[in-house]
Every structure is written in C-alpha cells, then in structure tokens.
HTML snippet that shows the backbone in 3Dmol.js (N, CA, C, O; Angstrom):
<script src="https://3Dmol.org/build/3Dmol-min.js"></script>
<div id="view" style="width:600px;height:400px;position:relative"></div>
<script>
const pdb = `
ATOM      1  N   UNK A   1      15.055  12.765   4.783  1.00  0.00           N
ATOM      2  CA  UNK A   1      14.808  11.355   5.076  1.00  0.00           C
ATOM      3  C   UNK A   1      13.397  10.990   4.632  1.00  0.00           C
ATOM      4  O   UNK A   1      12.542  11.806   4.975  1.00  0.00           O
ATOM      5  N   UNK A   2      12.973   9.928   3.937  1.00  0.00           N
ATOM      6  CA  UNK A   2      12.427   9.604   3.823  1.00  0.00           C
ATOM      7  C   UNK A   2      10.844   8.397   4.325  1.00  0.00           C
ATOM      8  O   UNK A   2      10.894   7.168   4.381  1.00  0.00           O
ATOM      9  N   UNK A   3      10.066   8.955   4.506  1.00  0.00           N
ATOM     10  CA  UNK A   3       9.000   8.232   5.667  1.00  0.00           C
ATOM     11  C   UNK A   3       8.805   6.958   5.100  1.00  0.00           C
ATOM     12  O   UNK A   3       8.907   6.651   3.912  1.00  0.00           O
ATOM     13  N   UNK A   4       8.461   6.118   6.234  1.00  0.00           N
ATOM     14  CA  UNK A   4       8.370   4.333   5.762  1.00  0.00           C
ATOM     15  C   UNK A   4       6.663   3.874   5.879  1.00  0.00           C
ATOM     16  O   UNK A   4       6.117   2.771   5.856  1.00  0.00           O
ATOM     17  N   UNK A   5       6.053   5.475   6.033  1.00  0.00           N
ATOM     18  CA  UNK A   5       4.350   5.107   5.448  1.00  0.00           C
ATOM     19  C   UNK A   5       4.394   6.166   4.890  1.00  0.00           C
ATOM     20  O   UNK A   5       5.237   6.984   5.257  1.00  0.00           O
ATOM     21  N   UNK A   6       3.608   6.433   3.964  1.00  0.00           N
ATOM     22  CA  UNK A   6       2.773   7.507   2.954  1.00  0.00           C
ATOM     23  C   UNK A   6       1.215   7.169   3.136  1.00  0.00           C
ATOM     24  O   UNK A   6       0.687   6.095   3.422  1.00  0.00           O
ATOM     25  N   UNK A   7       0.790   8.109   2.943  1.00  0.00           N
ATOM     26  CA  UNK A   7      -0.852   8.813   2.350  1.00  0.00           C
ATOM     27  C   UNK A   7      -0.830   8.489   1.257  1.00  0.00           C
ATOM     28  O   UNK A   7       0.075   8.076   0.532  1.00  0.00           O
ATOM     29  N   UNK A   8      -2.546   8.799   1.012  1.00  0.00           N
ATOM     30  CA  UNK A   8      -2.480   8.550  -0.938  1.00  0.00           C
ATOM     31  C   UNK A   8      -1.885   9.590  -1.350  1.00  0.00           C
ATOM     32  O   UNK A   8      -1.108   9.166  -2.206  1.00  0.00           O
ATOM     33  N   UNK A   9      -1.747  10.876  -1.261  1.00  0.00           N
ATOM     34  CA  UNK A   9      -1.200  11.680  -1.503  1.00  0.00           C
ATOM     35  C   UNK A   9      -0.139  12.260  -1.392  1.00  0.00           C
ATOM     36  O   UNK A   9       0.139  13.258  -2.057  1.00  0.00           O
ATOM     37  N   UNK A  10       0.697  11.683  -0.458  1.00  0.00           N
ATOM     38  CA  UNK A  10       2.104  11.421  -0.420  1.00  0.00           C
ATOM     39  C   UNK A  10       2.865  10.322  -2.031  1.00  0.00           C
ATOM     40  O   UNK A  10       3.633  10.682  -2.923  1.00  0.00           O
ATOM     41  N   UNK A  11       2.214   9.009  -1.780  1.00  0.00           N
ATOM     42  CA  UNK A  11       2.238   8.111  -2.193  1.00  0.00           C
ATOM     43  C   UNK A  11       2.445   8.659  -3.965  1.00  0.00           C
ATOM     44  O   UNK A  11       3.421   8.523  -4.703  1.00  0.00           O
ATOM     45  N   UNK A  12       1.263   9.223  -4.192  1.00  0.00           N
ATOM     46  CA  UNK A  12       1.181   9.803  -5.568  1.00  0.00           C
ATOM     47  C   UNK A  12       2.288  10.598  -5.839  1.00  0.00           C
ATOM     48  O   UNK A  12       2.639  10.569  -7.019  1.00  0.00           O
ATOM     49  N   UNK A  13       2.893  11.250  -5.147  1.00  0.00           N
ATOM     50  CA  UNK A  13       3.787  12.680  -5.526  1.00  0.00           C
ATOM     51  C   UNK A  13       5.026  12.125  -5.358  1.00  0.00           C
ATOM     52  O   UNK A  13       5.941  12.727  -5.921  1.00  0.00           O
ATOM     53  N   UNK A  14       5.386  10.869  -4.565  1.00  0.00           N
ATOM     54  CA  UNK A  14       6.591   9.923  -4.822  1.00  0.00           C
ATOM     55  C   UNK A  14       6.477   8.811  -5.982  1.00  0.00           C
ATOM     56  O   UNK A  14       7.506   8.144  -6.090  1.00  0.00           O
ATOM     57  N   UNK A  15       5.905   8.624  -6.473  1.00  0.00           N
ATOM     58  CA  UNK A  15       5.333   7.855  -7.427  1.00  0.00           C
ATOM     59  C   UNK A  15       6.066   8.823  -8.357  1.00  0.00           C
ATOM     60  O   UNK A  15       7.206   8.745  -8.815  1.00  0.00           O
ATOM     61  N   UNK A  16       5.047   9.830  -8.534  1.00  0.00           N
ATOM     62  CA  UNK A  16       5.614  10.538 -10.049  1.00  0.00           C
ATOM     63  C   UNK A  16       6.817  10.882 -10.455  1.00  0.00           C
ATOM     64  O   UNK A  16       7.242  10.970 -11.607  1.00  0.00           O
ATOM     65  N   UNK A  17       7.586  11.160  -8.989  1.00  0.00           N
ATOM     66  CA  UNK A  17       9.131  11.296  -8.374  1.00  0.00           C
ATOM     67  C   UNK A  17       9.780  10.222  -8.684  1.00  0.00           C
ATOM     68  O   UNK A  17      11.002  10.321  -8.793  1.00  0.00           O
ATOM     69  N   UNK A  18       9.105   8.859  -8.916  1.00  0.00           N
ATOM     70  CA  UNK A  18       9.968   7.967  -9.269  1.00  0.00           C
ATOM     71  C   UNK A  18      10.562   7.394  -8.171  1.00  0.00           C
ATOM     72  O   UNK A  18      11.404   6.513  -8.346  1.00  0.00           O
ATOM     73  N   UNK A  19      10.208   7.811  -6.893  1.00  0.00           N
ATOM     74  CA  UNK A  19      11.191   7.093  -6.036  1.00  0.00           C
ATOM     75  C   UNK A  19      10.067   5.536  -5.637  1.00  0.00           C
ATOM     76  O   UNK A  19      10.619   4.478  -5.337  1.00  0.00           O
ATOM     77  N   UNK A  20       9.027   5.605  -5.679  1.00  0.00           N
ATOM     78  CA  UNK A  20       8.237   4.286  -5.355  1.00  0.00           C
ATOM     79  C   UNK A  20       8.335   3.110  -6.482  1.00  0.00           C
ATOM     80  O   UNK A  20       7.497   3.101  -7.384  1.00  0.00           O
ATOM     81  N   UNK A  21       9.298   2.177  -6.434  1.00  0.00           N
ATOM     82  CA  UNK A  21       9.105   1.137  -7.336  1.00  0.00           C
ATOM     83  C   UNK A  21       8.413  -0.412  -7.089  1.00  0.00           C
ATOM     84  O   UNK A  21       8.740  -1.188  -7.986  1.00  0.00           O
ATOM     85  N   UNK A  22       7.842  -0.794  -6.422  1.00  0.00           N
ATOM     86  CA  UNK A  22       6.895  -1.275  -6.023  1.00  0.00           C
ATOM     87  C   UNK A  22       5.837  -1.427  -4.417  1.00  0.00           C
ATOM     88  O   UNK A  22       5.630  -0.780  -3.391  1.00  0.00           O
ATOM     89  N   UNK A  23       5.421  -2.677  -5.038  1.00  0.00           N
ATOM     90  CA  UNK A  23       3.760  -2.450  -3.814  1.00  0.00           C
ATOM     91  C   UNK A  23       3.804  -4.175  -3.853  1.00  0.00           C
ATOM     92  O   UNK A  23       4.195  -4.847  -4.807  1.00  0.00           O
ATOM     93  N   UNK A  24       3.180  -4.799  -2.259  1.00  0.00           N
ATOM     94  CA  UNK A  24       2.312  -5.514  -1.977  1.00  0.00           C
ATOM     95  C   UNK A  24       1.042  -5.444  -1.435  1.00  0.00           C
ATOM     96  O   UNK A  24       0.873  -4.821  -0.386  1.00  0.00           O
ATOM     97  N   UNK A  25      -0.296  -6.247  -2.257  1.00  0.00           N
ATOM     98  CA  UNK A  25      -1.049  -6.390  -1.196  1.00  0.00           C
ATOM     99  C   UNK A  25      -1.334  -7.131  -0.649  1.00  0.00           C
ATOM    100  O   UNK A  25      -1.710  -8.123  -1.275  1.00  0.00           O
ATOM    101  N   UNK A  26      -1.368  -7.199   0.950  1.00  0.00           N
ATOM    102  CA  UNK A  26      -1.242  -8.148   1.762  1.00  0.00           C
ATOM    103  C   UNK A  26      -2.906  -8.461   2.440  1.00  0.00           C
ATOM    104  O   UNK A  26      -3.778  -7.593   2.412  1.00  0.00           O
ATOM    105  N   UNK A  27      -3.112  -9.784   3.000  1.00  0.00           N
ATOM    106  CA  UNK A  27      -4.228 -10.505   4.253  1.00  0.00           C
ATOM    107  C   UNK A  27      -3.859  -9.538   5.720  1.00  0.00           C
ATOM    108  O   UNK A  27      -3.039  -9.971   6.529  1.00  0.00           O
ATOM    109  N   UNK A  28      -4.491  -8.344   5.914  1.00  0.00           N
ATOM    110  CA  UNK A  28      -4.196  -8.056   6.926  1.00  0.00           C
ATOM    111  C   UNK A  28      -5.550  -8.401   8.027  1.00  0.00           C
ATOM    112  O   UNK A  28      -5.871  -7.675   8.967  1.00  0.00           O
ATOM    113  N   UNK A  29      -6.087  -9.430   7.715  1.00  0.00           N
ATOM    114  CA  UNK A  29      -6.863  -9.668   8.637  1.00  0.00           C
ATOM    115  C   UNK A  29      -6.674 -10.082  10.278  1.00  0.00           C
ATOM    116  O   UNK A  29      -5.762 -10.740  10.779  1.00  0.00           O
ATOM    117  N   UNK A  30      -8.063  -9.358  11.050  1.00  0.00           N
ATOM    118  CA  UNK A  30      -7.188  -9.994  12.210  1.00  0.00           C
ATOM    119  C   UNK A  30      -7.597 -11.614  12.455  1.00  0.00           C
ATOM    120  O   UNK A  30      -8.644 -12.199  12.176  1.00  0.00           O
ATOM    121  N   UNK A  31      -6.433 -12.076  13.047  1.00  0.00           N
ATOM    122  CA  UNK A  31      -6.662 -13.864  13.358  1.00  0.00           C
ATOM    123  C   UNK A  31      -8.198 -13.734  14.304  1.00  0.00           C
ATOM    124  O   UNK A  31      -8.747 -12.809  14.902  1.00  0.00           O
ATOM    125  N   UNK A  32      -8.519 -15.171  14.067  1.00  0.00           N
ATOM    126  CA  UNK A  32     -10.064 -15.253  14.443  1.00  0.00           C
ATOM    127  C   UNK A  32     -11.086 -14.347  14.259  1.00  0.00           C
ATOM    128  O   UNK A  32     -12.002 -14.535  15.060  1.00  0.00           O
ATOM    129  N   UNK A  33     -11.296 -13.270  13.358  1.00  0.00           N
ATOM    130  CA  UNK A  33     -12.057 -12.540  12.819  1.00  0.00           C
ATOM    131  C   UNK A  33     -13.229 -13.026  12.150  1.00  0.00           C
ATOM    132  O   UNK A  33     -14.375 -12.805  12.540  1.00  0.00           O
ATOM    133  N   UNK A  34     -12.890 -13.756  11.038  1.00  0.00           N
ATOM    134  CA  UNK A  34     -13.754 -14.429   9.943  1.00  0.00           C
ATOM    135  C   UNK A  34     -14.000 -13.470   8.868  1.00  0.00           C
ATOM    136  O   UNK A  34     -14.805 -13.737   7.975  1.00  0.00           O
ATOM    137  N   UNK A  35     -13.323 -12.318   8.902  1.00  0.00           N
ATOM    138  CA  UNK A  35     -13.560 -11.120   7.994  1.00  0.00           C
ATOM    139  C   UNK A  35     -12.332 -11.013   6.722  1.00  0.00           C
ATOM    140  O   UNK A  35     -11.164 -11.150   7.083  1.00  0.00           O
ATOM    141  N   UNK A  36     -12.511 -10.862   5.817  1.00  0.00           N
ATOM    142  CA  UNK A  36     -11.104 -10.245   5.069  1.00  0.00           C
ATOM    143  C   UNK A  36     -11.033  -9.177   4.835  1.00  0.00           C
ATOM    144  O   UNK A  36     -11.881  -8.464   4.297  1.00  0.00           O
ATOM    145  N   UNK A  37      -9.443  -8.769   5.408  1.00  0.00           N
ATOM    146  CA  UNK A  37      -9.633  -7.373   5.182  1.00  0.00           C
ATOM    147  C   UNK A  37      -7.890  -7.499   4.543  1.00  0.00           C
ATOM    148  O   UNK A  37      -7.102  -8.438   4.657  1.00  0.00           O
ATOM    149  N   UNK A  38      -7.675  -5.819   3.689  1.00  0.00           N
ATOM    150  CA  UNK A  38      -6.754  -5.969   2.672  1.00  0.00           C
ATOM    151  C   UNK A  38      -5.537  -5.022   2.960  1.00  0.00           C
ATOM    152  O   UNK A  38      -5.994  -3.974   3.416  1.00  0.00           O
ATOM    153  N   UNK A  39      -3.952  -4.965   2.863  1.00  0.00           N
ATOM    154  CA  UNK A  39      -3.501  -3.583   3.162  1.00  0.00           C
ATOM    155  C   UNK A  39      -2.712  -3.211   2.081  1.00  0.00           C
ATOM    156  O   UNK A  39      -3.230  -3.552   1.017  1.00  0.00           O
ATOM    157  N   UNK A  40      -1.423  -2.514   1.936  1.00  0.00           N
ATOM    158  CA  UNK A  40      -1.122  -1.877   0.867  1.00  0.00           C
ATOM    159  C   UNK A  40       0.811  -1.785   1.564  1.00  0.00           C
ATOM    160  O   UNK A  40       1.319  -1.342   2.594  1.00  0.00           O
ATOM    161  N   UNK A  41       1.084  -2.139   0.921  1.00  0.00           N
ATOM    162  CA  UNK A  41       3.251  -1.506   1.321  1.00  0.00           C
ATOM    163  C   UNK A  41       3.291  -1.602   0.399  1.00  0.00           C
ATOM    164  O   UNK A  41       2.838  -2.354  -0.464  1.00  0.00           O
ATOM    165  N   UNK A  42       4.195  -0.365   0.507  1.00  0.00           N
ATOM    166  CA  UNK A  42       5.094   0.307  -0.655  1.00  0.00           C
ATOM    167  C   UNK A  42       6.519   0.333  -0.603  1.00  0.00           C
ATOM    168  O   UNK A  42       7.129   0.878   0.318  1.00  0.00           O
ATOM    169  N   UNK A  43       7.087  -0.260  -1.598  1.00  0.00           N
ATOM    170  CA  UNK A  43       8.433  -0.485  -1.973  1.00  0.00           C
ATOM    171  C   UNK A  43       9.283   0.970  -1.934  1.00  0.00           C
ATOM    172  O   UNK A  43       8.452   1.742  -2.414  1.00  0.00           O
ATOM    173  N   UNK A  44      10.347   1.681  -1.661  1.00  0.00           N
ATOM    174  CA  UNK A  44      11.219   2.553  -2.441  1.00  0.00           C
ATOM    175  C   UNK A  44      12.415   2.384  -2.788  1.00  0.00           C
ATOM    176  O   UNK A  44      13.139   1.733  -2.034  1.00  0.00           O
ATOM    177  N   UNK A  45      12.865   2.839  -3.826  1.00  0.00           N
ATOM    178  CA  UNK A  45      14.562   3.480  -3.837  1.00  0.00           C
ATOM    179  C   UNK A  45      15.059   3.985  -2.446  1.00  0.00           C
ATOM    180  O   UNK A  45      16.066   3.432  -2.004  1.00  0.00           O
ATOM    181  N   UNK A  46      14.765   4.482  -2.070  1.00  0.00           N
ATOM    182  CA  UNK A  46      15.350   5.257  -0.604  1.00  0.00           C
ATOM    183  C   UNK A  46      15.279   4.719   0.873  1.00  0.00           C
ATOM    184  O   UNK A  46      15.823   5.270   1.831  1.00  0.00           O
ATOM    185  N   UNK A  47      14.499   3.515   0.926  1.00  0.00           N
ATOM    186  CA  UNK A  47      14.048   2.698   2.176  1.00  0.00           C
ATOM    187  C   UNK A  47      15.111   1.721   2.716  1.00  0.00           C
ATOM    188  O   UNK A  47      15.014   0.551   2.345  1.00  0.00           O
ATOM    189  N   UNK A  48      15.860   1.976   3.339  1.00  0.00           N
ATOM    190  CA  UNK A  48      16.404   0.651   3.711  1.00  0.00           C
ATOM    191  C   UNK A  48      15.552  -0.795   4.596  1.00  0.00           C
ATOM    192  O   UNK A  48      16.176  -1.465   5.419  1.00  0.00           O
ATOM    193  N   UNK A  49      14.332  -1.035   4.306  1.00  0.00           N
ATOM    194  CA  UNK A  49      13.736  -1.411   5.298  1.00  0.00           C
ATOM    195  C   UNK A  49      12.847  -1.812   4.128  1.00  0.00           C
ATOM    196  O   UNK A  49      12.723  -1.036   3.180  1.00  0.00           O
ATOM    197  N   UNK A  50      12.008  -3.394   4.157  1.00  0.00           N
ATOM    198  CA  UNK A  50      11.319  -3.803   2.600  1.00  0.00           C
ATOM    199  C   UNK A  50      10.493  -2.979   2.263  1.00  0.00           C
ATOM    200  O   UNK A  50      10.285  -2.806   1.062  1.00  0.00           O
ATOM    201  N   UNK A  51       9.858  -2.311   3.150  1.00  0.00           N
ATOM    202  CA  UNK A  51       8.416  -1.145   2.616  1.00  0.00           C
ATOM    203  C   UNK A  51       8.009  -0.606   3.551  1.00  0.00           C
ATOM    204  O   UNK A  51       8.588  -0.699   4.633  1.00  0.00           O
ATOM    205  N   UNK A  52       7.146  -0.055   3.420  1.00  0.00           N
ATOM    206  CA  UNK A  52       6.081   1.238   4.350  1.00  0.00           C
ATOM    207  C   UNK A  52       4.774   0.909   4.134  1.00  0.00           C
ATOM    208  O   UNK A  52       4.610   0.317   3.067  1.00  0.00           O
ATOM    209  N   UNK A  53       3.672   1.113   4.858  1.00  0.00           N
ATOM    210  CA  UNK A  53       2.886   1.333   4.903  1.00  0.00           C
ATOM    211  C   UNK A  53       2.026   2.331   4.260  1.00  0.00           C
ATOM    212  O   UNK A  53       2.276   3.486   4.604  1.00  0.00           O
ATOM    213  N   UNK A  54       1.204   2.199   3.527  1.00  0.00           N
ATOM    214  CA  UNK A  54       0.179   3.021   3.136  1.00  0.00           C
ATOM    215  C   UNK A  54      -1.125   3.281   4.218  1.00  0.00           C
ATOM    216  O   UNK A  54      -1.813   2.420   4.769  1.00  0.00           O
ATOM    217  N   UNK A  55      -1.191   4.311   4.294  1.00  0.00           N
ATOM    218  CA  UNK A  55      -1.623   5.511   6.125  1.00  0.00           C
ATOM    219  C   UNK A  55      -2.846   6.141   5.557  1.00  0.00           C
ATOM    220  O   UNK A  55      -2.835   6.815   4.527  1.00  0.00           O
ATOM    221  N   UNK A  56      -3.998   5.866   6.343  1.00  0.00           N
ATOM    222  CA  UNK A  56      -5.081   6.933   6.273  1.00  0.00           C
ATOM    223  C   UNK A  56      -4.717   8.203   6.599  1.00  0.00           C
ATOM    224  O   UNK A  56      -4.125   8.355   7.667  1.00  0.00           O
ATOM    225  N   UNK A  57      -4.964   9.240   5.845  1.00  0.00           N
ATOM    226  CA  UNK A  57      -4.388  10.820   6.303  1.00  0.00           C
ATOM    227  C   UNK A  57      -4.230  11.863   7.007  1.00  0.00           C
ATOM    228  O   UNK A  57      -3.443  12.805   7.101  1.00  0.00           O
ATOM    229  N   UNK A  58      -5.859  11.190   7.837  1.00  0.00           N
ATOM    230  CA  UNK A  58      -6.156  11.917   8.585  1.00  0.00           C
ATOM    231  C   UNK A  58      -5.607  10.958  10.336  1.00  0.00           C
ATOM    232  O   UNK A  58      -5.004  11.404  11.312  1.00  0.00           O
ATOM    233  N   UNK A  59      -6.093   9.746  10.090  1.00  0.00           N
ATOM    234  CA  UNK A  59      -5.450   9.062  11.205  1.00  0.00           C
ATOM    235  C   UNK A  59      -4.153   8.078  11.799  1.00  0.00           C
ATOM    236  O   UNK A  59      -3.859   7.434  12.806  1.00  0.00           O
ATOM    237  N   UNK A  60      -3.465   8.516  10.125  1.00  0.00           N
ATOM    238  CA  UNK A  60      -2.103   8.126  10.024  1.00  0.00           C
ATOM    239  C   UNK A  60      -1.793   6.665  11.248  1.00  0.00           C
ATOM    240  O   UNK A  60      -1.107   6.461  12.249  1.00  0.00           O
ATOM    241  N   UNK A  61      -3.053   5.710  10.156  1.00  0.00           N
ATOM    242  CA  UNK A  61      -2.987   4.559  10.798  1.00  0.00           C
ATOM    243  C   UNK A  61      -3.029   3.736   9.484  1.00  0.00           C
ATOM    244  O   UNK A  61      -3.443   4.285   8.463  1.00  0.00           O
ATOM    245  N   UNK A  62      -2.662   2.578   9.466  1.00  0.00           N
ATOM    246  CA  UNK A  62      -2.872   1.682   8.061  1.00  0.00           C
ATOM    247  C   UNK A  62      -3.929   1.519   7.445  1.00  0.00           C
ATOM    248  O   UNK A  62      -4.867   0.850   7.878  1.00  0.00           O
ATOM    249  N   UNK A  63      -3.909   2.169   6.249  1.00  0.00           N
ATOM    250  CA  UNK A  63      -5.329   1.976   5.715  1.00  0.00           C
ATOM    251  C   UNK A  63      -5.630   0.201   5.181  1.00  0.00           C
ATOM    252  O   UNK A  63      -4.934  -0.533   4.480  1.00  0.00           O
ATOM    253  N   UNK A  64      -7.099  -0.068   5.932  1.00  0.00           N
ATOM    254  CA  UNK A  64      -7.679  -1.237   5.765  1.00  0.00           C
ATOM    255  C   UNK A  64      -8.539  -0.925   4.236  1.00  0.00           C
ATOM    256  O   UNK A  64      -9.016   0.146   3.862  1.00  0.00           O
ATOM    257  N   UNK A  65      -8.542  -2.321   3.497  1.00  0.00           N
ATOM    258  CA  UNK A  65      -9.241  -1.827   2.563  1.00  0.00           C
ATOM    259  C   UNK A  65     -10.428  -3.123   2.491  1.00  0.00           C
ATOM    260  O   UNK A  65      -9.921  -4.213   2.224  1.00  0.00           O
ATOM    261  N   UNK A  66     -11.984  -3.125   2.703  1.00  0.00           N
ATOM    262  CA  UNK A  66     -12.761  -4.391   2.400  1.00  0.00           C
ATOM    263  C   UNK A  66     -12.388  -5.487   1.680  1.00  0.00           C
ATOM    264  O   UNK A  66     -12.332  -6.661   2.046  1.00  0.00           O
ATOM    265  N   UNK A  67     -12.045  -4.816   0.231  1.00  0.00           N
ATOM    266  CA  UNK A  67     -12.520  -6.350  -0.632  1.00  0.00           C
ATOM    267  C   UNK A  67     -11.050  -5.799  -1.296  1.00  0.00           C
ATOM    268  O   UNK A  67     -10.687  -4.634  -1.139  1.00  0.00           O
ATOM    269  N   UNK A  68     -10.264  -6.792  -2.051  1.00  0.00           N
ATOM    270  CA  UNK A  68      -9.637  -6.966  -2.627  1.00  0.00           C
ATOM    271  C   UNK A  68      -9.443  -5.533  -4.155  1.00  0.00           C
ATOM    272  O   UNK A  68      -8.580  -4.725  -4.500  1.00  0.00           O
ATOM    273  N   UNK A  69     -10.677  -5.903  -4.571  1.00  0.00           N
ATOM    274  CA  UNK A  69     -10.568  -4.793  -5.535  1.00  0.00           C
ATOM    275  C   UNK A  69     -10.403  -3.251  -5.176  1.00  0.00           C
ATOM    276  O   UNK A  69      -9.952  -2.426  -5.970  1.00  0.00           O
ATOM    277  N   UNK A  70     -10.886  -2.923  -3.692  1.00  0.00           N
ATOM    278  CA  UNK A  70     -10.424  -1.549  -3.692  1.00  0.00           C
ATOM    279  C   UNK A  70      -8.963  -1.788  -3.113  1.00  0.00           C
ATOM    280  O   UNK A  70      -8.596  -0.666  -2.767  1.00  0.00           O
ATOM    281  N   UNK A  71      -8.130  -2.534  -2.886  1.00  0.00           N
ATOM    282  CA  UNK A  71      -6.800  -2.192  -2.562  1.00  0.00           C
ATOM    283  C   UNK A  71      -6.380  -1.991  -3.858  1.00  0.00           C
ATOM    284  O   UNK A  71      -5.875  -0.877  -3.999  1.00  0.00           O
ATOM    285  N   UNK A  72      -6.409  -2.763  -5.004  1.00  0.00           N
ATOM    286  CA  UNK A  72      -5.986  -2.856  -6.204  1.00  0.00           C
ATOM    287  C   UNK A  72      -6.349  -1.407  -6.798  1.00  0.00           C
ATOM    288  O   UNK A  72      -5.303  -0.958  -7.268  1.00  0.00           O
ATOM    289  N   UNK A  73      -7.436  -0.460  -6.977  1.00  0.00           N
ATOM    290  CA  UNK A  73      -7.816   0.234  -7.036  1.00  0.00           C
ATOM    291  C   UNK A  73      -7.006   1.599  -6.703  1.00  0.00           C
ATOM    292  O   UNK A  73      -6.758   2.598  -7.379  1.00  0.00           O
ATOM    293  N   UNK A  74      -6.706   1.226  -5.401  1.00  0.00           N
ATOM    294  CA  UNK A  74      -5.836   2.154  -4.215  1.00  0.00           C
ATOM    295  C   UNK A  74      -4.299   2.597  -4.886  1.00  0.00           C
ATOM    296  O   UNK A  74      -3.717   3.679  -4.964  1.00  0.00           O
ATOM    297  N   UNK A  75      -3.860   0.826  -5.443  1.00  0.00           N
ATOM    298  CA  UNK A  75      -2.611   1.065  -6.068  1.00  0.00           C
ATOM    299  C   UNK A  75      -2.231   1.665  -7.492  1.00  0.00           C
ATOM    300  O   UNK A  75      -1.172   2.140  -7.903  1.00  0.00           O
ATOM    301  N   UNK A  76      -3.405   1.484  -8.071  1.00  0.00           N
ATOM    302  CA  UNK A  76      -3.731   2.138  -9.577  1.00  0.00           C
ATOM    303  C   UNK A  76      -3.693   3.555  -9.728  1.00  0.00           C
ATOM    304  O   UNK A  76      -3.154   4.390 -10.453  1.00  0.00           O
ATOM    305  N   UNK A  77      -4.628   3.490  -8.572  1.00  0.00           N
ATOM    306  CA  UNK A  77      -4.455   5.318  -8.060  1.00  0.00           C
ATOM    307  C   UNK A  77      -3.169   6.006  -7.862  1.00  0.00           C
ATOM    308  O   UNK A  77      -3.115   7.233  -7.945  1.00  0.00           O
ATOM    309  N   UNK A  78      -2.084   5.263  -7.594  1.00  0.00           N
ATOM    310  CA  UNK A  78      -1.063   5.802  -7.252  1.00  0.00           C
ATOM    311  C   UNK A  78      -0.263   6.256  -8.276  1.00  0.00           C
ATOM    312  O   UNK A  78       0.440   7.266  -8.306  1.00  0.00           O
ATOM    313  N   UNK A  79      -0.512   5.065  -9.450  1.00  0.00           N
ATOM    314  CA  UNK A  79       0.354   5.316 -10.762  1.00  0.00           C
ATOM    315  C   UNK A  79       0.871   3.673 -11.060  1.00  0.00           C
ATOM    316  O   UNK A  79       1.176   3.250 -12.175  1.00  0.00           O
ATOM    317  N   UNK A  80       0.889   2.890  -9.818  1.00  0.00           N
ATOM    318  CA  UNK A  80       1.457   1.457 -10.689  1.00  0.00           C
ATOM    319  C   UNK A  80       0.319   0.918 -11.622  1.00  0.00           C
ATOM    320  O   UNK A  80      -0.784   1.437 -11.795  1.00  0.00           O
ATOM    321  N   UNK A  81       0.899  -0.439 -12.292  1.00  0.00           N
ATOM    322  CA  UNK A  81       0.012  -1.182 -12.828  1.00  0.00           C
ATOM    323  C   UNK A  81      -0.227  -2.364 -12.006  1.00  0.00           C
ATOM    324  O   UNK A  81       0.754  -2.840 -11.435  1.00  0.00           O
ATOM    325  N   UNK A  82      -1.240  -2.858 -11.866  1.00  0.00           N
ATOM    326  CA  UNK A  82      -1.610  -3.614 -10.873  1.00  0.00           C
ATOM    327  C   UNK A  82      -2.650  -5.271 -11.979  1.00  0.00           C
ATOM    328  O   UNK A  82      -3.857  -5.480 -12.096  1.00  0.00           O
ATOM    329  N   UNK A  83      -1.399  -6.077 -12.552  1.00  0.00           N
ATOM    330  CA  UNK A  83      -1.993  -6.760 -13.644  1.00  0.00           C
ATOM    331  C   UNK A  83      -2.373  -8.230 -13.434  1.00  0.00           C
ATOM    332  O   UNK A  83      -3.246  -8.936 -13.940  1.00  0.00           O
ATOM    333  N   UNK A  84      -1.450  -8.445 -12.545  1.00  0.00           N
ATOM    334  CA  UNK A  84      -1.501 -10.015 -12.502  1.00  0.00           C
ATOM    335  C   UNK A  84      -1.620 -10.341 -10.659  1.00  0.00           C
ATOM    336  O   UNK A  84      -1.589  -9.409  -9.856  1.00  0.00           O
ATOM    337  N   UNK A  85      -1.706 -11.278 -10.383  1.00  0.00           N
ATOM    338  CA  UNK A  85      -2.346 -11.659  -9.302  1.00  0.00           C
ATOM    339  C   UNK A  85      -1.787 -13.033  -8.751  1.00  0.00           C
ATOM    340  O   UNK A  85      -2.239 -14.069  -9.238  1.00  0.00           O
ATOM    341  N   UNK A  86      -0.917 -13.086  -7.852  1.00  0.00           N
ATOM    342  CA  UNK A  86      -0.090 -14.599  -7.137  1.00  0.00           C
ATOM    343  C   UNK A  86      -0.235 -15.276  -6.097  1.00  0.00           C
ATOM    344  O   UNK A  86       0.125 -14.693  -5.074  1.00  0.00           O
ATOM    345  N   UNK A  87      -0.574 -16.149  -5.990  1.00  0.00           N
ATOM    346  CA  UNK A  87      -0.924 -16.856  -4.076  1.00  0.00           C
ATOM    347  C   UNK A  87       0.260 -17.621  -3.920  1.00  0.00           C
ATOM    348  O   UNK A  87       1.155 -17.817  -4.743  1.00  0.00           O
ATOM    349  N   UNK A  88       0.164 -17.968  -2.922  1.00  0.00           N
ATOM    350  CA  UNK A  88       1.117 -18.450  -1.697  1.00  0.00           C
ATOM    351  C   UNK A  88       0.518 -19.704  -0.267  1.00  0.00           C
ATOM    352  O   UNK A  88       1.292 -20.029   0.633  1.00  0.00           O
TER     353      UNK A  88
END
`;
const viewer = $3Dmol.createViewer("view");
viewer.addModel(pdb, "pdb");
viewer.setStyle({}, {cartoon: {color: "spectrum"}});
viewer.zoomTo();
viewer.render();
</script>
C-alpha cells in the first residue's frame, strides 16, 4: 500500500518509479498570520485520494517552505518540471 505523504526521499525514489505524476503548490498559511508560507502534494498512480503530503523526515509533519521559490525548488528536486505558474 501505498503512503499518502512522502519525504524528499521517498518522494524521489517514487518519482523515478514513475508512480508520482503530479504536484501542487499550495498557500498554506495560517489565517491571521500575515506570513506566507508554502506546501507541496503530490499526485500518484496508486492514490485513491487527490494527493499526499510532502513530510519533513525526521518529524513526519508537512514540510513548510518560506518563499515560494524553495517549494518550487523542493519539486525540481524530486524530478518534475516545475515551468509555468497559475493563480486563482
């Protein structure tokens, strides 16, 4: 069975596996904060459920990412291409 968060290093080794076919990154800020902060789900072949979470490794909690460019960064790392950019 397949987990509905990954590590970067999970993440990578399903990637190459082919089973990860896409990613959002999402506003996971908290309401009334004034801060932006960034997160990461991952799409699979095998998920019945829209995505998973991308998990710090050690505290297998959602990794927050500051600024925009290191989530993008995060996902590059994994193996997608990360090219174009859409609001809502």
């Amino acid at each position: 069975m397949l987990a509905t968060v990954w590590t970067m290093a999970e993440a990578k080794k399903d990637f190459e596996r082919g089973l990860l076919t896409g990613f959002q990154i999402y506003d996971s800020s908290p309401i009334m904060d004034g801060g932006v902060t960034w997160s990461v789900s991952l799409s699979s072949k095998q998920l019945k459920v829209d995505g998973g979470a991308l998990v710090d490794a050690r505290t297998k909690k959602d990794r927050v990412f500051r600024t925009l460019d290191a989530a993008v960064k995060a996902v590059r790392e994994i193996g997608f291409r990360a090219t174009t950019m859409e609001g809502q």
